[in-house]
C-alpha positions as CSV (number, residue, x, y, z in Angstrom):
1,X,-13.8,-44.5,-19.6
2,X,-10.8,-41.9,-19.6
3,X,-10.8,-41.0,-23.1
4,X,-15.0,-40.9,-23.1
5,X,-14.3,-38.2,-20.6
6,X,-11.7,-36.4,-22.3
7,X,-13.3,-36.0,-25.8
8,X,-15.8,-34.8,-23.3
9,X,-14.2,-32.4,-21.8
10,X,-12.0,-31.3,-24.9
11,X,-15.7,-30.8,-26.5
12,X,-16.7,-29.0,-24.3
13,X,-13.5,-26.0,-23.9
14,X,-12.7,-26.2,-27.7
15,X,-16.9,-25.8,-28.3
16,X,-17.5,-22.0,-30.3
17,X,-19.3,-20.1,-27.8
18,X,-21.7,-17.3,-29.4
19,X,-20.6,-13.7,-29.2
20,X,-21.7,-11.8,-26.2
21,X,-24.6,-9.6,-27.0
22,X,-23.7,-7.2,-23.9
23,X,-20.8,-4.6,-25.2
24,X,-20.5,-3.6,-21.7
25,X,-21.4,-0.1,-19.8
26,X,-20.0,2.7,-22.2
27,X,-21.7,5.0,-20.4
28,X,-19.8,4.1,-17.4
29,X,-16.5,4.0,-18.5
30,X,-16.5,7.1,-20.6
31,X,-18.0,8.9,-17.4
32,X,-14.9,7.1,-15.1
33,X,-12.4,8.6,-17.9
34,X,-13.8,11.8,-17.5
35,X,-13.8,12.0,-14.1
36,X,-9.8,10.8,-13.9
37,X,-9.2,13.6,-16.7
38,X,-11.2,15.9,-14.6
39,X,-9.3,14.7,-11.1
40,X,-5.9,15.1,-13.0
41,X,-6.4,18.2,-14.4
42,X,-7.6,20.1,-11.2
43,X,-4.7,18.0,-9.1
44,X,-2.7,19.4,-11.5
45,X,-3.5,23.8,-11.3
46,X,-3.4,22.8,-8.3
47,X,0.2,21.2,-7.1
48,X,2.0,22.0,-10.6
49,X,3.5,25.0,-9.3
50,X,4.6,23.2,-5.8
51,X,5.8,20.7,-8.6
52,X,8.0,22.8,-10.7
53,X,9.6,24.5,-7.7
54,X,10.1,21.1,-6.2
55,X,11.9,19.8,-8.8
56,X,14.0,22.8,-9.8
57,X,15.6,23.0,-6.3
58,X,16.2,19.2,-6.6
59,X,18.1,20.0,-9.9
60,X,19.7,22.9,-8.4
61,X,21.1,21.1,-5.7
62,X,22.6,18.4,-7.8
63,X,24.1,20.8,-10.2
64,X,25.5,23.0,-7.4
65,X,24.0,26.4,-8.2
């Protein structure tokens, strides 16, 4: 009875399954990508300066000037 039910089971998990027809939503994830570009880049005009200054007083400060 055991091995009936594992060459079962083994049949079944080692069986080819067909290739999905559904690709997935393009649309959607090229519209997501955008969007993150979009967020980053106006995140970005935005706090870069902030940034920059931010990180050349840290640098200052370690370097003594």
């Amino acid at each position: 009875m055991s091995l009936l039910l594992t060459r079962l089971f083994l049949s079944l998990v080692l069986k080819p399954r067909p290739a999905a027809k559904e690709r997935g939503d393009v649309p959607g994830w090229v519209l997501i990508t955008v969007m993150t570009a979009g967020l980053v880049v106006a995140i970005w005009a935005v706090a870069g300066p902030k940034l920059a200054d931010m990180l050349e007083r840290a640098l200052d400060s370690v370097t003594g000037k």
